[in-house]
C-alpha positions as CSV (number, residue, x, y, z in Angstrom):
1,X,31.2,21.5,-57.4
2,X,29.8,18.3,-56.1
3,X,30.2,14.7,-58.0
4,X,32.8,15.0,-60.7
5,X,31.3,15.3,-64.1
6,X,31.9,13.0,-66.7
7,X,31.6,13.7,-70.5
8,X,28.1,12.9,-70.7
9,X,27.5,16.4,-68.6
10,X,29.7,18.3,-69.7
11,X,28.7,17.8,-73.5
12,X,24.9,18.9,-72.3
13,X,26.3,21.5,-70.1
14,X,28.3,22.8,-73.2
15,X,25.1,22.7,-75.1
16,X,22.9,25.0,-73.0
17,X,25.9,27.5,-73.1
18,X,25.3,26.8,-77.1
19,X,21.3,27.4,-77.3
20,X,21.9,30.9,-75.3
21,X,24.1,32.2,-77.3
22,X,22.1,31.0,-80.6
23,X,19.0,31.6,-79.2
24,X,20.3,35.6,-78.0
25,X,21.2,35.7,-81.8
26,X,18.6,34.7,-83.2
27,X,16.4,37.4,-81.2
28,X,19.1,40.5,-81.8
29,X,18.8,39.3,-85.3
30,X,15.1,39.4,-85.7
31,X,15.2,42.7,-84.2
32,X,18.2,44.4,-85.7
33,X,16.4,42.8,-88.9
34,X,13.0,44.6,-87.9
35,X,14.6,47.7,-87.5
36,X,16.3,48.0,-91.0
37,X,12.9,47.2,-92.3
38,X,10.7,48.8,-90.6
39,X,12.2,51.6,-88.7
40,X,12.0,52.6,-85.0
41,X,14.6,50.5,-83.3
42,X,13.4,50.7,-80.0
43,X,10.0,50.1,-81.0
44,X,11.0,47.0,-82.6
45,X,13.5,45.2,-80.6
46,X,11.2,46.1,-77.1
47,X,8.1,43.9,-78.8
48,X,10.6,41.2,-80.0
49,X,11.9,41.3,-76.5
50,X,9.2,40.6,-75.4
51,X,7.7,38.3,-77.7
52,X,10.4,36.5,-77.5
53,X,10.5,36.0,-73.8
54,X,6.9,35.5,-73.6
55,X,7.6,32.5,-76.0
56,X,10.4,31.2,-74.3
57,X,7.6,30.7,-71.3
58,X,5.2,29.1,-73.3
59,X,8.0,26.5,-74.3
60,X,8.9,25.9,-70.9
61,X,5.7,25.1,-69.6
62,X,5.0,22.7,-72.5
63,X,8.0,21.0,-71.5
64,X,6.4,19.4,-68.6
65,X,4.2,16.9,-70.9
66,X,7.6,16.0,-72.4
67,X,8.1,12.8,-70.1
68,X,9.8,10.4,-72.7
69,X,12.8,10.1,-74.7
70,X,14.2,13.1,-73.2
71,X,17.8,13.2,-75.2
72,X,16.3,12.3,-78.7
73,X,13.5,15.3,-78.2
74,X,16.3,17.2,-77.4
75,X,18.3,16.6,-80.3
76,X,15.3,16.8,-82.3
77,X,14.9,20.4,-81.1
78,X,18.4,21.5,-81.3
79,X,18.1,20.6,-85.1
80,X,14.8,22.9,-85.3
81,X,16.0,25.3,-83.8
82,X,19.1,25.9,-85.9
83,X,16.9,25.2,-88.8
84,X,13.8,27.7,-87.9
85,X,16.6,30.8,-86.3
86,X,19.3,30.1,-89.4
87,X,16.6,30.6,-91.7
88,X,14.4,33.2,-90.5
89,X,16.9,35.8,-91.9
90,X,16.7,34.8,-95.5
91,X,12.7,34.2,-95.1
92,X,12.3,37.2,-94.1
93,X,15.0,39.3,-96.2
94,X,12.7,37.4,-99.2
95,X,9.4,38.4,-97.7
96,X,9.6,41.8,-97.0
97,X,8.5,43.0,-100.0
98,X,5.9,40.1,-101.2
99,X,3.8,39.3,-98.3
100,X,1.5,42.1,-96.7
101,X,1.6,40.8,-93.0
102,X,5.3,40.8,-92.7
103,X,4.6,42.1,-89.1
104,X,2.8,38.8,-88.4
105,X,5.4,36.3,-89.7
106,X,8.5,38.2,-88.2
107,X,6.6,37.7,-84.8
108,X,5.4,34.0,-86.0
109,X,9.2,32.9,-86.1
110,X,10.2,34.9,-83.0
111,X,7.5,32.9,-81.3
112,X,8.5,29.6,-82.7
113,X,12.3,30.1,-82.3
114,X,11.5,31.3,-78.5
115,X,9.1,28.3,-77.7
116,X,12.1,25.8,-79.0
117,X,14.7,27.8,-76.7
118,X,12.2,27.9,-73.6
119,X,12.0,24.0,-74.3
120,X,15.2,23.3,-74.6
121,X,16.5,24.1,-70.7
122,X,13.8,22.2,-69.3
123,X,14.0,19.1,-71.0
124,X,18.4,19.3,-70.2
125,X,17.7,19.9,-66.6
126,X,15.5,16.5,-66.6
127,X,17.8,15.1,-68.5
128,X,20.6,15.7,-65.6
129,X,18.6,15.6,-62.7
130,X,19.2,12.5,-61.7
131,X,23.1,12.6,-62.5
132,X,24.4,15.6,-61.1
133,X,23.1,17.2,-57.6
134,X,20.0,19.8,-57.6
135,X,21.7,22.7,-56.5
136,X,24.8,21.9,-58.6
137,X,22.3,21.5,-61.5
138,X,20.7,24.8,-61.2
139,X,24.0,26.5,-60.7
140,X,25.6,25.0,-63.7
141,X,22.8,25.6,-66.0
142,X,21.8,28.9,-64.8
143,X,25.7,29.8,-65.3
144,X,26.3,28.0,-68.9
145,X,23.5,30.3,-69.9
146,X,24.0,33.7,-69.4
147,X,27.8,33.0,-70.0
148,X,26.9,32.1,-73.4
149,X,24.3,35.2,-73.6
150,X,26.8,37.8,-73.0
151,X,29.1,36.2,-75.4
152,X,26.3,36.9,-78.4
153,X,25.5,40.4,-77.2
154,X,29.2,41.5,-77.0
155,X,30.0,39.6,-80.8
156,X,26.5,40.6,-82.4
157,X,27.3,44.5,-82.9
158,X,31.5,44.4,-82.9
159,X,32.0,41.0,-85.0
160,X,28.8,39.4,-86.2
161,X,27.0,42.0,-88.1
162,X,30.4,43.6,-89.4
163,X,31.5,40.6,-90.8
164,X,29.2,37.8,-91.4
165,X,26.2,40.4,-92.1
166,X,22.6,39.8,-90.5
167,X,21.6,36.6,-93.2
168,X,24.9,35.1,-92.6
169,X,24.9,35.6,-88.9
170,X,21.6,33.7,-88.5
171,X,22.9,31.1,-90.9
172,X,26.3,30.4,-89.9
173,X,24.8,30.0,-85.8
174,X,21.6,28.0,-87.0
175,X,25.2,25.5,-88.7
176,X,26.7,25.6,-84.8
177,X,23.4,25.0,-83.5
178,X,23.2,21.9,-85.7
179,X,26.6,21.4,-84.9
180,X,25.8,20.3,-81.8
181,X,23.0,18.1,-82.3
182,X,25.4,16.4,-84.7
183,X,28.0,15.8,-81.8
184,X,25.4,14.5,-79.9
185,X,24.0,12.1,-82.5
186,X,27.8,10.5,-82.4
187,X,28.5,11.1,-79.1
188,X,25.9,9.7,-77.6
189,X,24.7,7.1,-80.2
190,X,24.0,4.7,-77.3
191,X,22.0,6.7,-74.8
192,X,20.1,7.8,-77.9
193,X,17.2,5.6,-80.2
194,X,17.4,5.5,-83.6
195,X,20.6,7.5,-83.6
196,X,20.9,6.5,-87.4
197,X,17.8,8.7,-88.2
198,X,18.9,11.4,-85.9
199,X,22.1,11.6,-87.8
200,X,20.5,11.7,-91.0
201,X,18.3,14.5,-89.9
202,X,21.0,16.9,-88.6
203,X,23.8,16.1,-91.3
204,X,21.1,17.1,-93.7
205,X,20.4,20.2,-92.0
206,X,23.3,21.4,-91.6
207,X,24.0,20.9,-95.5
208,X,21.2,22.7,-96.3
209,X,22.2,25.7,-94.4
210,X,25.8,25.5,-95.2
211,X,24.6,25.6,-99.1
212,X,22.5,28.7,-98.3
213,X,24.9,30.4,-96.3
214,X,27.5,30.5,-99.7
215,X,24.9,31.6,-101.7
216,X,23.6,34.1,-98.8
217,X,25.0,36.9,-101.1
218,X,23.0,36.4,-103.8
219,X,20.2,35.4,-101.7
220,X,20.8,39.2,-100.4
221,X,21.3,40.9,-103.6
222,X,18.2,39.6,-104.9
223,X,15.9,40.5,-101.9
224,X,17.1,43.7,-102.2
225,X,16.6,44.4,-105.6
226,X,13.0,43.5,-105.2
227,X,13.3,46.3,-102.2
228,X,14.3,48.7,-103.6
229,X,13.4,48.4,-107.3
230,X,16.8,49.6,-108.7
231,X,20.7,48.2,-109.6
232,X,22.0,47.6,-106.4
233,X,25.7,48.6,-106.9
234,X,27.2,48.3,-103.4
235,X,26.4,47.2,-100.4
236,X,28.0,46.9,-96.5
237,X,26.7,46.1,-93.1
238,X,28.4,48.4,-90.5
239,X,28.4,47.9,-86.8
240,X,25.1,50.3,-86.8
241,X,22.8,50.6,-90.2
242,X,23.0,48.7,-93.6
243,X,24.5,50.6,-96.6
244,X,23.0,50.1,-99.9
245,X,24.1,51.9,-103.2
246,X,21.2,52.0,-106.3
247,X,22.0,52.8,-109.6
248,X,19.4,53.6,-112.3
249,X,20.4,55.1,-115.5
250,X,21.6,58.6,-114.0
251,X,20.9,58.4,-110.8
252,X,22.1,57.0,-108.1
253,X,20.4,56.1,-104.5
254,X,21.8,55.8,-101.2
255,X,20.1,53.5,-99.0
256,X,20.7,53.9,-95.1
257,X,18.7,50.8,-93.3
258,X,16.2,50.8,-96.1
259,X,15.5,54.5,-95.4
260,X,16.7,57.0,-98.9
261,X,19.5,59.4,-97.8
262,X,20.1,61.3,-101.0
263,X,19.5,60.6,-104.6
264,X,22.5,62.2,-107.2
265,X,19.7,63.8,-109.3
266,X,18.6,66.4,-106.6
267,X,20.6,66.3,-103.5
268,X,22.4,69.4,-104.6
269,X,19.1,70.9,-103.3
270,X,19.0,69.7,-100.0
271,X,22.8,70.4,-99.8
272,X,22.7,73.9,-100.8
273,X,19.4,74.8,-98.8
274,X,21.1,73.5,-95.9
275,X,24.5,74.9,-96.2
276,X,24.3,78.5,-97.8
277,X,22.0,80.8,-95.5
278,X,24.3,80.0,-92.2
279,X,27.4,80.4,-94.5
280,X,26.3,83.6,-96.3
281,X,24.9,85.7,-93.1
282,X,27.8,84.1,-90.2
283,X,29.7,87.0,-89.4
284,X,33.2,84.5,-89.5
285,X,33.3,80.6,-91.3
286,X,36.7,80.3,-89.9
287,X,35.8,77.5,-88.3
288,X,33.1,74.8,-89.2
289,X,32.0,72.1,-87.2
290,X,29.4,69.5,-89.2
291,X,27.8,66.7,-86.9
292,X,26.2,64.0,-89.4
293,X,26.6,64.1,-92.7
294,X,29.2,61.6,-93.1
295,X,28.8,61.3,-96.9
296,X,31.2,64.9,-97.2
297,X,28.4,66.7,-99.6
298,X,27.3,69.0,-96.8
299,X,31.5,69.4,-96.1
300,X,31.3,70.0,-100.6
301,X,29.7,72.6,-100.5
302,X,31.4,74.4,-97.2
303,X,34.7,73.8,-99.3
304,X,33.2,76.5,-102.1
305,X,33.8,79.2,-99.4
306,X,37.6,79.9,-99.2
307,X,37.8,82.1,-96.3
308,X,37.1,78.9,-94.2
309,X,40.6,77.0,-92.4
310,X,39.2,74.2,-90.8
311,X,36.3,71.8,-90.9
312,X,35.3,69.1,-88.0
313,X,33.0,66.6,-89.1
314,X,31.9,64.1,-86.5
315,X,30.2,61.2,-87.4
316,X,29.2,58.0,-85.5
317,X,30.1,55.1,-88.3
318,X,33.4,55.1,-89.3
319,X,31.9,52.7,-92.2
320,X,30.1,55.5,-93.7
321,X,32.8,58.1,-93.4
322,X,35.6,55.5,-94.7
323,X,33.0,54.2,-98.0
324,X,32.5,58.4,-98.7
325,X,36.9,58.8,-98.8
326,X,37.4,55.8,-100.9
327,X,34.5,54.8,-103.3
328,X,35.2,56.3,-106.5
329,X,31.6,56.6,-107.5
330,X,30.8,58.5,-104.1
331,X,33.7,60.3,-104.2
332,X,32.8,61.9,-107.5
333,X,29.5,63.1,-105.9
334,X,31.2,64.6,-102.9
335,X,34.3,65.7,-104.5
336,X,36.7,64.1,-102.2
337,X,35.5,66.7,-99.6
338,X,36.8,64.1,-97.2
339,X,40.0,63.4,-98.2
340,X,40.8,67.3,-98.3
341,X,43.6,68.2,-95.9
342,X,40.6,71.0,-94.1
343,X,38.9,68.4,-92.8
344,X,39.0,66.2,-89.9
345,X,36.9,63.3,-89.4
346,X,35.8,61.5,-86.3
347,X,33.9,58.9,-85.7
348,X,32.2,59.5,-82.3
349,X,28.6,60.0,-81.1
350,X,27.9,63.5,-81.6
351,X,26.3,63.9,-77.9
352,X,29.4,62.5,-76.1
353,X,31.8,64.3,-78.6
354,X,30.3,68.0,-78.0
355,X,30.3,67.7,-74.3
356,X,33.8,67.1,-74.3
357,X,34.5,69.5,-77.0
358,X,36.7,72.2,-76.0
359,X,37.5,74.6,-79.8
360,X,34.6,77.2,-81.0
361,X,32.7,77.4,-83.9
362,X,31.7,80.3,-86.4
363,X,29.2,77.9,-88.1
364,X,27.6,74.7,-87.2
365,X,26.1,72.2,-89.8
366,X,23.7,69.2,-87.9
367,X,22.7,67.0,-90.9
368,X,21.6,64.0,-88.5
369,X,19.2,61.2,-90.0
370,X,15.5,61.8,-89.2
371,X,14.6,61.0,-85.4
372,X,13.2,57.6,-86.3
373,X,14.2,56.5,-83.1
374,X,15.2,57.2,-79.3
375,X,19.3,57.1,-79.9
376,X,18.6,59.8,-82.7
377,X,15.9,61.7,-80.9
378,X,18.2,62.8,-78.2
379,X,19.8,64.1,-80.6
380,X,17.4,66.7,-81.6
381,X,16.6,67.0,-77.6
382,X,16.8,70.4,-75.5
383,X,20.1,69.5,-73.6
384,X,21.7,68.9,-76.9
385,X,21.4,72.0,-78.3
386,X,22.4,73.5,-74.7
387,X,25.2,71.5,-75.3
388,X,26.1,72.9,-78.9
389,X,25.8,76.5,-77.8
390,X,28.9,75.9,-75.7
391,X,31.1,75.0,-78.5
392,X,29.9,78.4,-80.3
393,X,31.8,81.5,-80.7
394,X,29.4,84.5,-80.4
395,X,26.9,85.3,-83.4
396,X,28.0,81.6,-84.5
397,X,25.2,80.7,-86.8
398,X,23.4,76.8,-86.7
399,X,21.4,74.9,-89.1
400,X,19.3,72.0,-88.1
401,X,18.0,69.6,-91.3
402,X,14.3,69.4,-89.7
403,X,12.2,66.9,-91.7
404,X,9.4,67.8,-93.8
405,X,7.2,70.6,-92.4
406,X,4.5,69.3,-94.8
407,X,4.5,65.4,-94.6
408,X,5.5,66.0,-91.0
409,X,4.8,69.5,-89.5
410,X,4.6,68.2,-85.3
411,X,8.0,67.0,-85.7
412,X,8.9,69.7,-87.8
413,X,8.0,72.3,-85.1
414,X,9.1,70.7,-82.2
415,X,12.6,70.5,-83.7
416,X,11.7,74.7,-84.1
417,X,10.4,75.0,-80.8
418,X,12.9,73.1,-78.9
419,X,15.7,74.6,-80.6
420,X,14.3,78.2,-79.6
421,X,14.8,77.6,-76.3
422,X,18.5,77.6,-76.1
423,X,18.9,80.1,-79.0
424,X,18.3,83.9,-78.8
425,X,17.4,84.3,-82.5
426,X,15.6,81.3,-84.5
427,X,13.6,81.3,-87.7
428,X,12.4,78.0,-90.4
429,X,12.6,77.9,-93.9
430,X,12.3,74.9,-96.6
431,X,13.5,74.1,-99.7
432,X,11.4,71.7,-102.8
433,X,14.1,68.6,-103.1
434,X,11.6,66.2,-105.7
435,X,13.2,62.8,-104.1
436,X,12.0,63.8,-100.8
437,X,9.0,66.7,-101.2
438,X,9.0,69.7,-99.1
439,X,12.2,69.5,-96.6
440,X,12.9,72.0,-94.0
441,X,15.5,73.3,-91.7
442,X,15.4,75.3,-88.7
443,X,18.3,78.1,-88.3
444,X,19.5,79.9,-85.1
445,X,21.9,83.0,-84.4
446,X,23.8,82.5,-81.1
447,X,23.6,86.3,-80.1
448,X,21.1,89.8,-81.0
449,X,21.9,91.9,-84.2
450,X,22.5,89.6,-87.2
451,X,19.6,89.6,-90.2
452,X,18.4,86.0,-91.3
453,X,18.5,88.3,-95.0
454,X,21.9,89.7,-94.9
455,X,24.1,88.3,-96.9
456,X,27.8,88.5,-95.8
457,X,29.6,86.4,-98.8
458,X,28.2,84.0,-101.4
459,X,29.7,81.5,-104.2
460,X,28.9,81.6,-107.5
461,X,27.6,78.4,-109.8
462,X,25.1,77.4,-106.8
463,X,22.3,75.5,-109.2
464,X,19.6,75.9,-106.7
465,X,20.2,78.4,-103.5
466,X,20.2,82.2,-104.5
467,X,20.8,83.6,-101.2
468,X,17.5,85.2,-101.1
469,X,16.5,84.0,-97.5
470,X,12.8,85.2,-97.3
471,X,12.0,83.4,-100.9
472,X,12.1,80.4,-98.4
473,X,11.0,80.7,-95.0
474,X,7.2,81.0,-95.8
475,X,5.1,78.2,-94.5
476,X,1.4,77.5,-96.0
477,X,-1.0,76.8,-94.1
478,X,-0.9,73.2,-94.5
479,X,2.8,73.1,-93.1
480,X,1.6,74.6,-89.8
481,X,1.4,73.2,-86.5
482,X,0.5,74.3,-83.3
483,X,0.5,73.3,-79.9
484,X,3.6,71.4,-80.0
485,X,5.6,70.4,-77.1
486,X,9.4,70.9,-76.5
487,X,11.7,67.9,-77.1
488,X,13.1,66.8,-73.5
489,X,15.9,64.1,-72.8
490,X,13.1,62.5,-70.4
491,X,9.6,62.8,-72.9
492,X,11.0,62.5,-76.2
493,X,7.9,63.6,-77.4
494,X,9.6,64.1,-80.6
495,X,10.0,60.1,-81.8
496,X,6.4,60.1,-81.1
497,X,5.1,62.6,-83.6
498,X,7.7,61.5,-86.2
499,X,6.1,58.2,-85.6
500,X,2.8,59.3,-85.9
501,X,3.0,61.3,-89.0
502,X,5.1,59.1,-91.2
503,X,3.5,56.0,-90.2
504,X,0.4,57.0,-91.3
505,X,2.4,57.2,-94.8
506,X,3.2,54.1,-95.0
């Protein structure tokens, strides 16, 4: 590898492998954190992507009129930036609700976290220049750093966010960023000038995170009960959305990545409307397959009918699925659907699950989230319903939750439209759910001959549903849209008009 390197490189070497895995954090942070808050994940993580790099370009040419004390500007910067990326969690998280340009400072600290980073390589490559060869340089920099940037993208989903949550992920690698300023400031007291100060400065930093990271949680639990307004009972980060549990005198909230799922007061409602029409007309409910609803209250209400054997429910986040089968509180709503020896749960994604799926299905339940974003809005795509039919026995009857046909009646009808492509007979209805407004669903027969009206079996004690199908699939005029375009793998036209129309909401 050229001249052997003594501990002077290897420290600075060990350092750039340092700033690109912080500095990859920091950015998966901001956007993970963007897309909890403000929805669209795509959306959000392509413009900090970009903002992001962009910065880290503005940093690097700036570093060019950096021509004295190199290693004390870069210890100065290493501090900064582990001071600026720790924090820019728990600013933000304290922000959201307060300041009416959030946009504008989560892109601020991405830019100022970005040009530190893009300054940082720079200034270590003239630091070394004169010590280690040019092309071993270049290689050896070039390699420290995108080692250390596939080391953050493969512990950000499976480790960091699971465990250490997004605040105390930024926190605890803002500490190591410090870290190794601190090492450096020892290290290196004699290359550097006034280490004393330098060691003042970084020990102090890293304090001041360290006392924020303990009191992260309550940092959290605060900024969310500004969110959201309510008791905030439980909470959990999973590997893919943020779980928050609200309690206000009665009622209880479900948060999913600061977007409502159900509220205890009326999601009997939305349960019932989308359960009972396919399980009253389906000519057999043997056998019931539900993709989404991992909180078991659409598998509640399938477990009124006992004519059915078996129940499938696949749902991505096995954090969801495990909170529903051992929370007491949530287990009360559900009645420990999950836990009941019917039902199997896995957690897959629902695409790659149903192509390999190989058993039929009487009835099938799709209770995904809205299409918010791209990873959802295949989901609600063409080939995916080509994909369900497979898995159907003949006259098998689907229900597709739909959004609202009146706060969003493009996205509504595309969901309606695509789905009538694949399915021979297809019709809408929509049921009044207060916490939500008007909610629809689309519903499908796979085969010719069976009435949306008819009503093969029923339950009794249903507080909402009353198996009258055509008191609910009339649409006003205000809930009608026309020429809407089909949902395709390669346009996902749909993401667009759910963008569209509940931005404009907001």
């Amino acid at each position: 590898m050229g001249k052997k390197l003594l501990k002077f490189e290897f420290l600075l070497l060990f350092a750039v492998f340092t700033i690109a895995t912080c500095g990859l954090v920091y950015e998966l942070v901001a956007g993970t954190l963007a897309s909890y808050l403000l929805g669209d994940s795509v959306k959000q993580f392509s413009f900090i992507i970009g903002v992001y790099l962009f910065s880290m370009g503005v940093g690097s040419y700036f570093s060019k009129f950096i021509t004295k004390n190199l290693l004390n500007t870069f210890v100065e910067i290493e501090i900064l930036v582990g001071l600026i990326g720790g924090l820019s969690s728990v600013v933000l998280f304290l922000l959201f609700e307060s300041v009416y340009s959030f946009q504008l400072i989560l892109y601020f600290l991405v830019f100022i976290t970005g040009c530190l980073v893009g300054l940082e390589i720079p200034l270590l490559m003239n630091i070394l220049k004169d010590r280690i060869e040019f092309r071993d340089l270049v290689s050896n920099v070039f390699t420290f750093d995108y080692i250390g940037a596939l080391l953050a993208s493969i512990l950000f989903p499976l480790i960091l966010v699971p465990k250490l949550g997004i605040m105390g992920t930024s926190l605890f690698f803002g500490m190591i960023n410090i870290s190794i300023a601190i090492a450096l400031c020892f290290i290196l007291k004699k290359e550097l000038k006034k280490s004393f100060v330098l060691r003042f400065k970084a020990i102090f930093s890293f304090l001041l995170l360290l006392i924020v990271f303990l009191f992260s949680d309550t940092i959290l639990s605060y900024s969310e009960g500004k969110m959201y307004g309510e008791n905030i009972i439980y909470t959990n980060s999973t590997q893919y959305q943020r779980i928050v549990l609200t309690h206000n005198k009665s009622d209880y909230r479900l948060y999913l990545n600061n977007n409502l799922q159900f509220s205890s007061s009326d999601e009997y409602r939305y349960h019932e409307a989308l359960i009972h029409p396919a399980m009253s007309i389906a000519k057999k409910i043997d056998n019931i397959l539900v993709l989404g609803g991992g909180d078991g209250l659409a598998v509640r209400e399938i477990l009124k009918y006992k004519a059915v054997k078996k129940i499938t429910l696949v749902d991505l986040d096995e954090g969801m699925t495990k909170m529903f089968k051992t929370n007491a509180v949530l287990t009360g709503f559900n009645q420990n659907s999950l836990n009941n020896p019917k039902v199997t749960v896995y957690n897959k994604d629902a695409y790659i699950w149903a192509k390999a799926a190989k058993e039929k299905y009487d009835v099938v339940i799709i209770d995904f989230p809205d299409p918010s974003n791209y990873s959802l809005g295949k989901l609600y795509s063409l080939n995916f319903y080509a994909t369900v039919q497979k898995v159907l026995t003949k006259d098998a009857v689907v229900v597709i939750q739909t959004t609202s046909p009146y706060f969003a009646p493009k996205s509504f009808w595309c969901i309606n439209k695509t789905v009538m492509q694949v399915f021979p007979q297809v019709d809408a209805y929509h049921a009044y759910v207060p916490s939500f407004g008007e909610w629809g669903y689309t519903i499908a027969i796979n085969g010719f001959g069976t009435n949306f009206n008819q009503v093969n079996r029923q339950v009794p004690g249903l507080r909402f549903y009353n198996y009258q199908f055509d008191k609910f699939n009339y649409f006003s005029q205000d809930m009608i849209s026309k020429d809407i375009e089909i949902n395709r793998l390669d346009n996902q036209i749909l993401v667009r008009y759910f963008d569209e129309e509940w931005g404009k909401l907001q």
